[in-house]
C-alpha positions as CSV (number, residue, x, y, z in Angstrom):
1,X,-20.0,13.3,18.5
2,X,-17.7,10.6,17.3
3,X,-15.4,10.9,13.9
4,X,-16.5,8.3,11.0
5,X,-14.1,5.5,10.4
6,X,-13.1,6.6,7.1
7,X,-13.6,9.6,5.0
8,X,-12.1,12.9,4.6
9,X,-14.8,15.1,5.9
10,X,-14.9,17.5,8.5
11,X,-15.7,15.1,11.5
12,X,-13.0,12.4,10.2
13,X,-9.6,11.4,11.5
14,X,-8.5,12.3,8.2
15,X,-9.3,16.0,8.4
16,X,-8.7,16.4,11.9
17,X,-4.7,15.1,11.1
18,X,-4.8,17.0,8.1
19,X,-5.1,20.3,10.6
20,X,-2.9,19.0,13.4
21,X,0.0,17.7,11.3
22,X,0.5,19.3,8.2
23,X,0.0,16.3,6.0
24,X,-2.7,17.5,3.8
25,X,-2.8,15.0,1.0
26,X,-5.5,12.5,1.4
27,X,-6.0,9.4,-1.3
28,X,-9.2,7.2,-1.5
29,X,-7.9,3.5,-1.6
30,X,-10.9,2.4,-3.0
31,X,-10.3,4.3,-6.1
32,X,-7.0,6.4,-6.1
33,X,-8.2,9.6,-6.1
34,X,-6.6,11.8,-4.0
35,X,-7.6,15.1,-2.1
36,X,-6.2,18.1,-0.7
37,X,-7.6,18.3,3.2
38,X,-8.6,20.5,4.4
39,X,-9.9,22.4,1.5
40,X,-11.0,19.3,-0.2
41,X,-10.3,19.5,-3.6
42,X,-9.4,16.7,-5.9
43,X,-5.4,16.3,-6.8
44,X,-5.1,15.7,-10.6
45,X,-1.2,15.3,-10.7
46,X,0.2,12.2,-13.0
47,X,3.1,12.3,-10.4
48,X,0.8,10.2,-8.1
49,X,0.1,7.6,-10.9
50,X,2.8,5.4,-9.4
51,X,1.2,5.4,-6.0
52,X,-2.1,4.3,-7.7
53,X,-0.1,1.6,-9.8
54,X,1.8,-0.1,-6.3
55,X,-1.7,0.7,-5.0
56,X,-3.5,-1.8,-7.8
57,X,-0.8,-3.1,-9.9
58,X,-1.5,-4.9,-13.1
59,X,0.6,-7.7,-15.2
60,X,0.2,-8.9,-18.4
61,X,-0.8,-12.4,-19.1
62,X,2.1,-14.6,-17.9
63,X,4.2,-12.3,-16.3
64,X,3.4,-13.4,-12.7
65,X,4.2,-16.8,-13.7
66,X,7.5,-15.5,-15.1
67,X,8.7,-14.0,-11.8
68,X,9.1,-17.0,-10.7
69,X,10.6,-18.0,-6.6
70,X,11.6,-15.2,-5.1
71,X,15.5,-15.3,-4.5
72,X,16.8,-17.2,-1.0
73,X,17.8,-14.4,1.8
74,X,19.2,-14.5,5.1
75,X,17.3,-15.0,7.9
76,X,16.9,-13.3,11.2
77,X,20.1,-15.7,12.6
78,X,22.0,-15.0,9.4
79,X,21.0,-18.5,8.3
80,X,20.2,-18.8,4.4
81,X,17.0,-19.0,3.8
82,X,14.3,-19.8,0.6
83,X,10.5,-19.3,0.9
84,X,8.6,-22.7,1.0
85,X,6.6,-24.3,-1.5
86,X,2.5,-23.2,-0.5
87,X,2.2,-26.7,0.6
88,X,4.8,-26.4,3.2
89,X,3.4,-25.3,6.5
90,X,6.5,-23.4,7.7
91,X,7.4,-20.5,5.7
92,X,10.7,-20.9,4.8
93,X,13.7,-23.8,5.1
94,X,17.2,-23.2,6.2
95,X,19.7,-23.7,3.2
């Protein structure tokens, strides 16, 4: 019988890691809850809040448009580089 792509059930990759590796917590990306494998019981713990905010993060009105460019950076050949414009077709111009 083959293991379900997702899930945290007994016949998932989830579960079966959970038993092999040690790494027991297991969090539902579609909603943040997380669970303790392989007992399976829900995690209540506000320490995991700022998983669940980088996760889905949220911004005020504005605040996206406030950020702004992001700053220039070197590139792979040390070269200064700035992300492009999203008309540009290159991804980024040397300084």
């Amino acid at each position: 019988m083959s293991a379900p792509a997702q899930g945290r059930g007994q016949q998932t990759h989830a579960f079966t890691h959970a038993l092999e590796t040690g790494h027991h917590m297991y969090m539902k990306l579609a909603d943040g809850r997380v669970y303790c494998l392989p007992e399976g019981y829900e995690v209540d713990d506000r320490s995991l809040d700022a998983i669940r905010y980088v996760l889905n993060p949220t911004f005020a009105p504005g605040q996206a448009r406030r950020r702004g460019r992001p700053p220039p950076r070197n590139g792979p050949r040390g070269v200064r580089q700035a992300p492009l414009r999203a008309d540009d077709s290159s991804g980024t111009r040397e300084l």
